[in-house]
DRENNUKE-182523 format. One line per field, with one value per residue (C-alpha): residue number from 0; chain; x, z, y. Coordinates in steps of 0.5 Angstrom, whole numbers, plus 500, padded with zeros to 3 digits. Layout:
// residues N
k	NUM;...
c	A;...
xx	X;...
zz	Z;...
yy	Y;...
// end
This chain:
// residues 588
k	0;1;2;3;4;5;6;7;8;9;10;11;12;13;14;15;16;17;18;19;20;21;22;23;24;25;26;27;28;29;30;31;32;33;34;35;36;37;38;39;40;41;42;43;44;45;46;47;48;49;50;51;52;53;54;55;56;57;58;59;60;61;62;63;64;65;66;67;68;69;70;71;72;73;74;75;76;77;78;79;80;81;82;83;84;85;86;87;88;89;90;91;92;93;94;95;96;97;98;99;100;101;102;103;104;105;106;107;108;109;110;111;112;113;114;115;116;117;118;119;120;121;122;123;124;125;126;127;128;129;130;131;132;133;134;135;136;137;138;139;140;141;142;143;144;145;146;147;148;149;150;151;152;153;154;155;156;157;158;159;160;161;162;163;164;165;166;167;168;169;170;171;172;173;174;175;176;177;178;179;180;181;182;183;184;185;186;187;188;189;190;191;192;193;194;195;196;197;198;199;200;201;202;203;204;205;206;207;208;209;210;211;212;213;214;215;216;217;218;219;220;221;222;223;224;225;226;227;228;229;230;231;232;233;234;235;236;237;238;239;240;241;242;243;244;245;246;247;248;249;250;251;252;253;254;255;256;257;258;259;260;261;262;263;264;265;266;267;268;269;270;271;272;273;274;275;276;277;278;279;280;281;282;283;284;285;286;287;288;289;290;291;292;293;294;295;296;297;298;299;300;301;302;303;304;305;306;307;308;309;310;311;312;313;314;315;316;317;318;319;320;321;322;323;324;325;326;327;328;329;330;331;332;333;334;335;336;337;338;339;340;341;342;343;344;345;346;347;348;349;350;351;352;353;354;355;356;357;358;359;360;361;362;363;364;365;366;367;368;369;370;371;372;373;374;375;376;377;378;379;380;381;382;383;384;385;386;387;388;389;390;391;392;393;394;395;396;397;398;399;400;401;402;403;404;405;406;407;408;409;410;411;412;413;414;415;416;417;418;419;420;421;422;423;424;425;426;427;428;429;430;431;432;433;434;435;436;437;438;439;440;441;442;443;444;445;446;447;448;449;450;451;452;453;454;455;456;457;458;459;460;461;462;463;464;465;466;467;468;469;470;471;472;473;474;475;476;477;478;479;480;481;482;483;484;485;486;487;488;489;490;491;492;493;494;495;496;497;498;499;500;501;502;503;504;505;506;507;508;509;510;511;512;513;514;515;516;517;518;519;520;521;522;523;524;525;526;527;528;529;530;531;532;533;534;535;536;537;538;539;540;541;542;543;544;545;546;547;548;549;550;551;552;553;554;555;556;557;558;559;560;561;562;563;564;565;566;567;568;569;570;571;572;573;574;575;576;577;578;579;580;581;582;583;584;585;586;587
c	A;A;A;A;A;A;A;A;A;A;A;A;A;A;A;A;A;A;A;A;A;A;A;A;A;A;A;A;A;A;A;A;A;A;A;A;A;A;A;A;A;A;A;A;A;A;A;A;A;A;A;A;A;A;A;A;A;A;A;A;A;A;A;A;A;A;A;A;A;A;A;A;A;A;A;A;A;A;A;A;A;A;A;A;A;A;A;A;A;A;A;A;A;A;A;A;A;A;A;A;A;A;A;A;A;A;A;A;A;A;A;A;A;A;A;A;A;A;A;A;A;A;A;A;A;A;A;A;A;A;A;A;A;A;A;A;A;A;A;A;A;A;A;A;A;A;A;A;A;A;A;A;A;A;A;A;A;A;A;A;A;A;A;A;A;A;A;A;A;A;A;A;A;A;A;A;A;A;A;A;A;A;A;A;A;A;A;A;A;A;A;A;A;A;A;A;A;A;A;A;A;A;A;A;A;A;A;A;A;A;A;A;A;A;A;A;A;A;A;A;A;A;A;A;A;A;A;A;A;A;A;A;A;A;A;A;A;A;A;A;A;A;A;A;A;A;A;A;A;A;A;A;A;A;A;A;A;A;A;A;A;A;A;A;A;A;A;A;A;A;A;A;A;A;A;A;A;A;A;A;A;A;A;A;A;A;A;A;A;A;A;A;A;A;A;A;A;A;A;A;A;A;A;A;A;A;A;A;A;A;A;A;A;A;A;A;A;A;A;A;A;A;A;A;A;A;A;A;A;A;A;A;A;A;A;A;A;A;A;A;A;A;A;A;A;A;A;A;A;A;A;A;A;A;A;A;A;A;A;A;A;A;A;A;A;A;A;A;A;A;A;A;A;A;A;A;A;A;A;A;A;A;A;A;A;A;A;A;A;A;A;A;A;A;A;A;A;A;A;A;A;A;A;A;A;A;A;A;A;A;A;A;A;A;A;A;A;A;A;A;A;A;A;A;A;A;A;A;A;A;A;A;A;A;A;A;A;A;A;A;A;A;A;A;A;A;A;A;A;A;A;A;A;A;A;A;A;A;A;A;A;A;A;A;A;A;A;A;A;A;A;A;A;A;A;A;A;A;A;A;A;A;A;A;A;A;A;A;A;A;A;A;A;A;A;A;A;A;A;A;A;A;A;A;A;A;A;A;A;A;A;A;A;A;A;A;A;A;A;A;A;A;A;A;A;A;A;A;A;A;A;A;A;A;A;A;A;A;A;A;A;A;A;A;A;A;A;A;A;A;A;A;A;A;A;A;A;A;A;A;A;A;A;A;A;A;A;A;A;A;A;A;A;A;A;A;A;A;A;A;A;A;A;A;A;A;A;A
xx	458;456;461;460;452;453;458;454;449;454;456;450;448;454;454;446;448;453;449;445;451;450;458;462;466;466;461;463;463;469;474;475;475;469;473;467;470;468;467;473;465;461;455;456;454;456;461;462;466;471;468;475;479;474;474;480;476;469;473;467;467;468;462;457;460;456;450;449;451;446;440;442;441;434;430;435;433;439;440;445;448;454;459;463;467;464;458;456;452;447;445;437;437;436;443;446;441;443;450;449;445;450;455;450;448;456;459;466;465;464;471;472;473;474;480;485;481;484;491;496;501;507;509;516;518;523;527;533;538;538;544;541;535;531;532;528;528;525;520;517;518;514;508;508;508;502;499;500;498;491;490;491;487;481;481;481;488;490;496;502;506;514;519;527;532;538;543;547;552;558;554;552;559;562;556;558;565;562;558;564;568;562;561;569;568;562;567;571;576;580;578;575;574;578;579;581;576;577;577;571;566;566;563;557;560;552;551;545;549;551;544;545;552;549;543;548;552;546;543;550;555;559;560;560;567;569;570;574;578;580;580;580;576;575;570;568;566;563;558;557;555;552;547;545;546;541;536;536;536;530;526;527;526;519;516;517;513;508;507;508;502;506;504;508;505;512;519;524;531;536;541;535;534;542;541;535;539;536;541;546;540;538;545;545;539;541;548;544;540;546;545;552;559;565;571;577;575;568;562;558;551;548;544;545;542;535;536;541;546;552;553;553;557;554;560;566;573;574;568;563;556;555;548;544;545;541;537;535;534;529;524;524;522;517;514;514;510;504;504;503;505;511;512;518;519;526;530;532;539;537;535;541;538;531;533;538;532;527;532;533;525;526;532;527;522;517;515;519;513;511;516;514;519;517;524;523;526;529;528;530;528;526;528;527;528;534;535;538;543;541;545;546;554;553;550;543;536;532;524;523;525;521;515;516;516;510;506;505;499;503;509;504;500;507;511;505;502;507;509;514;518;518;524;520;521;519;517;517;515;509;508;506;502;495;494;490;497;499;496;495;491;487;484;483;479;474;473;473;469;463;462;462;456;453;454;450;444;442;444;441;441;442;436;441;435;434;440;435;436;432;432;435;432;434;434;440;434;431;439;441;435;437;444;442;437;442;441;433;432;429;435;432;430;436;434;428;434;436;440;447;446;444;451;455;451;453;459;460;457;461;467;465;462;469;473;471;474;480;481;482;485;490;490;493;498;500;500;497;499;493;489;492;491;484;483;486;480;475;476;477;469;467;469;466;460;460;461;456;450;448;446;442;436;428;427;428;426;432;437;435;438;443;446;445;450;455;454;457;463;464;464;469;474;474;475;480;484;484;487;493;493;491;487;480;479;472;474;481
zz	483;483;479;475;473;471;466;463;462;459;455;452;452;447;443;442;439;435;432;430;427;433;436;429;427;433;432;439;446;445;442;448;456;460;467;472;478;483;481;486;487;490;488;481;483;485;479;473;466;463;454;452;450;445;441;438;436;434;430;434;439;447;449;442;445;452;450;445;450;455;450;450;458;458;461;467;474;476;474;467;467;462;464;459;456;463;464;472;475;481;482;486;493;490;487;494;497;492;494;501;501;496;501;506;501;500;506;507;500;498;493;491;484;478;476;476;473;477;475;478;481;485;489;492;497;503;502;507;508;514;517;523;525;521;518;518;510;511;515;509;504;509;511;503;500;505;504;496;496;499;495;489;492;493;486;483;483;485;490;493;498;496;502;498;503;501;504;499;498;502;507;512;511;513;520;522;522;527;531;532;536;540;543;545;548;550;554;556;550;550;542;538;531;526;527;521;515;510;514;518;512;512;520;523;530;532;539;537;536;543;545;539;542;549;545;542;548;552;546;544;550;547;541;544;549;543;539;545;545;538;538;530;525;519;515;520;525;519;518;525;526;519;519;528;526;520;523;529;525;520;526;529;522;521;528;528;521;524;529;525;521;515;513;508;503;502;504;498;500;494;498;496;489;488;490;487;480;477;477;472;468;468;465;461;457;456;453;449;446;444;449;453;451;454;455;460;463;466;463;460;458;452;455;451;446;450;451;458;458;458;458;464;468;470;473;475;472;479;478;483;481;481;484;478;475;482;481;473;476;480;476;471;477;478;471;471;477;473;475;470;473;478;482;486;490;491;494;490;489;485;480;475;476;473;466;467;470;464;459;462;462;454;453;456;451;456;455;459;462;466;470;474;480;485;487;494;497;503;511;514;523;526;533;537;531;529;523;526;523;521;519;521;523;530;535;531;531;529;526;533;537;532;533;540;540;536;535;530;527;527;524;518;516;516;512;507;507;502;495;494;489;495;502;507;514;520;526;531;537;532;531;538;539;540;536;529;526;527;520;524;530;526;522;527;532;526;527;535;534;529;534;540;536;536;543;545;543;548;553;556;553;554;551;547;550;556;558;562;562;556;557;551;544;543;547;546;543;539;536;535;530;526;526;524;518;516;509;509;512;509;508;505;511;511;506;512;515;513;507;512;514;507;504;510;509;501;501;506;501;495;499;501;494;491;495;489;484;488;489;482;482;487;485;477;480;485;490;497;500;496;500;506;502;501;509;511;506;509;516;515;511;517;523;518;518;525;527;522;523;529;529;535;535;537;531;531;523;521;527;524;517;519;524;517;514;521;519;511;513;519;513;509;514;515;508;508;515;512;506;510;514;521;526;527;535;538;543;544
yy	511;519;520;513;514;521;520;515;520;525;521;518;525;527;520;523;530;527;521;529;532;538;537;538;533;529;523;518;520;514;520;524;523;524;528;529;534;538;546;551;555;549;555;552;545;537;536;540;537;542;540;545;539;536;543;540;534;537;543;548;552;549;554;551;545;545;548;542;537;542;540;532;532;535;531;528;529;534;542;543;549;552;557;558;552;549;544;544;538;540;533;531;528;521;521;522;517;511;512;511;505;503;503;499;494;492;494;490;489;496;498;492;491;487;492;485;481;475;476;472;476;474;481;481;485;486;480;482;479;475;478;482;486;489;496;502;502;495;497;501;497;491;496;499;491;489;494;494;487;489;493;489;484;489;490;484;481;475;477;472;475;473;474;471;471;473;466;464;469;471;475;468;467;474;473;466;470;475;470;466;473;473;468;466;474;471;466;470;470;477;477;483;486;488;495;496;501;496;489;492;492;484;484;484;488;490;488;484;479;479;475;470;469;466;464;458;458;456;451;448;448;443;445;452;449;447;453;456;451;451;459;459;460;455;451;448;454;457;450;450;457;460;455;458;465;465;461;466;472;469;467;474;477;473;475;483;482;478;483;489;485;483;476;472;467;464;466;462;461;463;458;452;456;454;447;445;447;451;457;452;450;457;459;453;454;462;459;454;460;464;469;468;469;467;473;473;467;470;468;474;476;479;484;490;486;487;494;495;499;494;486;482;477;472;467;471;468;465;461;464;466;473;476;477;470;467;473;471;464;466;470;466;460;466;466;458;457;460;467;472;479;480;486;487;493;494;500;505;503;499;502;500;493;493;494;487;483;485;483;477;475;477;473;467;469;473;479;484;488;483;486;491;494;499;504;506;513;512;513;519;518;523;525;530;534;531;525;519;514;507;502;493;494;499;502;504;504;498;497;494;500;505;499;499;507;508;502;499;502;508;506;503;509;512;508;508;515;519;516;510;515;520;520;519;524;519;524;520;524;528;519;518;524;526;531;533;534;526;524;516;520;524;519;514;519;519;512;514;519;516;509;514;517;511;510;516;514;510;515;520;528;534;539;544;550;549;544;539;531;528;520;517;517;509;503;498;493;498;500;494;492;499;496;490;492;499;498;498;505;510;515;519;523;526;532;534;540;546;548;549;541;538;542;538;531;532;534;527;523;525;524;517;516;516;510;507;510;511;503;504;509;507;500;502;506;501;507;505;513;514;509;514;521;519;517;524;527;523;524;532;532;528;533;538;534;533;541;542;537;534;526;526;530;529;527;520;519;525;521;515;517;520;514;510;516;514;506;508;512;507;502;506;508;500;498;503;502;494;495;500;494;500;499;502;503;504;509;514
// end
């Protein structure tokens, strides 16, 4: 809001000096970008715009051009003043009154925005296969998607959450495989893994499959006994156990998301995609449209024609569907239920997929940007100051034992808080520690923090000259009406302190001003780390302002305006843990 109506008025101030040809042959604020920031020297002022860049446009010199604006700005209730190609902004008290009360008057609603303009987008993330636990990578597409989807949501978009299961290719069969040598070990058969390099990578040899094993053992004893007795596995084994196994690893898969507060509005099984007929259609109507060619054998699509690197199959000579012909069917499925943004986020693996996928929505007639593919970098788990392996075919670390280990909110606010494009270094010991260096810590102590403030006014105080007990400066009658009416007191007693104290409070508001900006800003980058980044600044200027400025004092106007101040960075804190999906504890 700062930042906002002070750039309409440099702007309305540069449109006024143009209009009287004062800023040479720049005639519209519309020809150059208004950039407000903070100056490195806070004694210049609030903000400051660097007017170099427009010299290009204006032909005249950076300095001529700031003093022109100077001029245009008289008036204005704040102090001009120009440096060089430099205009500085040293806004009144009112300006920081009216972003608090901002705060106040919107509360959970303050950041929200009309960025979206209630666009309907179908975000698309984890989609794992449901051949065992969850990985640590999933953990951090899950925590970022979530996350992402708030975001969005925040600012304006209308979000579906999308989970695809991958059950259809030979990985179910590869897991009712390996679920059947479990549960005849299980029975006492003398049966093992292939040990064999090659012949191992169509198994599952993970122990979690142990507990699947008893589970169908003590749920199917019959068919169990039967499997035993037959000892081979066949077609017949596999229908038995695929079916078990997946709607195991789904239910599991499932629950940890929901714990690790994930919440799917849909999960779309490829399998019913197959079904329902609509990868052959798909298929047919790319034939039909002469976008295929048929060569030895295989089916082929054209996509080089819209920008891939090289055509692809789309059925193999043996007549089997590749991954991508069901993958095709399925975005376009996405485009025709009515949505008209897809965002995906896949690993960085898959890299070499996108241009594919964008050239099939053009071979459909869809324009090809309403694609958009986040390419996550990996996981690397910490522990004890060494990296830990992660895999599903042995002995590993699951999502549920990192979750287990650190909870959920930090496993959450670690996933989220570095850039999708960057490798993620989990530290796991620095995750459940308390202490200033653990990111998740420090910004849910400044919550803790703010509501012990709070907590404290209607406790009995220490005179801070002569350390004698004073009695408590509200009753809880008397702080719950303040509670109650925030928006309506009078904040602009926050200005009756010394210089010291109303630098603090500043510094606070214009941190707490920009979430604003920075929910669209993030929003528009699909970047929800920058929802954390943000968090880590805001809690950094609230420990500052708590060391430089005490909100209960014998004053009871100045305390009152200053818990109104605690109120909006409660209220900000909260709509930023809300967005990352993190808890806001009152106490730690």
């Amino acid at each position: 809001m700062l930042k906002e109506k002070l750039r309409k008025i440099i702007e309305n101030a540069i449109n006024k000096s143009a209009q009287a040809g004062k800023l040479g042959a720049l005639k519209s604020a519309q020809e150059i970008s208004v950039i407000i920031e903070k100056p490195k020297n806070a004694e210049f002022g609030d903000f400051a715009i660097n007017v170099s860049p427009y010299a290009r446009v204006a032909k005249i010199s950076p300095v001529q051009i700031a003093q022109e604006i100077q001029t245009a700005l008289c008036g204005n209730d704040f102090d001009v003043s120009v440096v060089g190609g430099f205009i500085n902004f040293k806004l009144n008290n009112a300006f920081y009154t009216d972003a608090v009360k901002n705060i106040l008057n919107k509360k959970e609603n303050f950041g929200a925005n009309d960025l979206g303009k209630g666009e309907k987008v179908l975000l698309e993330y984890v989609s794992a296969n449901p051949t065992g636990p969850l990985h640590i990578g999933h953990g951090r597409w899950a925590a970022m998607g979530s996350a992402l989807a708030n975001l969005l949501n925040k600012a304006g978009y209308d979000v579906t959450q999308e989970f695809y299961i991958n059950d259809a290719g030979n990985q179910i069969n590869n897991l009712a495989h390996s679920l059947f040598i479990r549960v005849l070990q299980e029975l006492g058969v003398d049966i093992n893994f292939p040990t064999d390099e090659v012949e191992i990578k169509n198994f599952y040899p993970g122990e979690y499959l142990i507990k699947t094993a008893k589970e169908f053992i003590e749920e199917k004893p019959a068919q169990a006994q039967a499997l035993k007795e037959k000892g081979v596995y066949d077609e017949e084994a596999k229908e038995i156990l695929a079916e078990f196994a997946k709607a195991k690893m789904e239910a599991e898969q499932r629950r940890l998301l929901d714990r690790l507060n994930v919440h799917f509005d849909n999960y779309y099984s490829e399998l019913t995609l197959h079904k329902s007929g609509k990868v052959v259609k798909c298929l047919e109507d790319l034939e039909k449209t002469g976008h295929t060619f048929r060569e030895d054998g295989a089916l082929w699509f054209k996509s080089s024609k819209f920008g891939d690197e090289k055509d692809r199959v789309l059925i193999k000579q043996d007549g089997a569907y590749t991954y991508l012909s069901a993958d095709i069917a399925y975005h376009i499925d996405k485009l025709k239920r009515g949505y008209e943004r897809l965002i995906n986020i896949w690993g960085a693996d898959h890299h070499g997929y996108v241009a594919r996928m964008k050239a099939a929505l053009e071979a459909f007639g869809y324009n090809s940007d309403a694609l958009e593919v986040l390419l996550g970098q990996l996981v690397n788990l910490i522990i004890n100051n060494e990296q830990v392996r992660m895999g599903k075919r042995k002995k590993m670390v699951t999502l549920e034992e990192l979750v287990d280990e650190v909870g959920v909110d930090a496993t959450r606010y670690w996933m989220i808080m570095r850039d999708i494009n960057t490798t993620l270094d989990f530290d796991v010991d620095l995750a459940k520690s308390k202490a200033d260096e653990n990111p998740v810590f420090y910004v849910q102590y400044a919550n803790a923090r703010a509501c012990s403030i709070l907590r404290n006014l209607t406790k009995p105080r220490l005179d801070i000259v002569d350390k004698k007990e004073l009695p408590a400066l509200f009753t809880e009658e008397e702080l719950e009406e303040i509670t109650k009416n925030a928006q309506n007191i009078d904040i602009n007693k926050l200005w009756n302190c010394e210089e010291a104290e109303i630098f603090a409070t500043k510094n606070i508001i214009q941190t707490l001003d920009g979430f604003e900006d920075l929910i669209i800003s993030a929003a528009k980058n699909r970047a929800p780390y920058m929802v954390a980044k943000y968090m880590q600044d805001l809690a950094s200027d609230f420990h500052k302002f708590y060391s430089a400025v005490r909100v209960i004092t014998n004053d009871k106007e100045l305390t009152i305006a200053r818990v109104a101040l605690i109120f909006a960075i409660k209220t900000v804190l909260k709509n930023a843990f809300d967005i990352l999906g993190v808890s806001a504890p009152e106490s730690m």
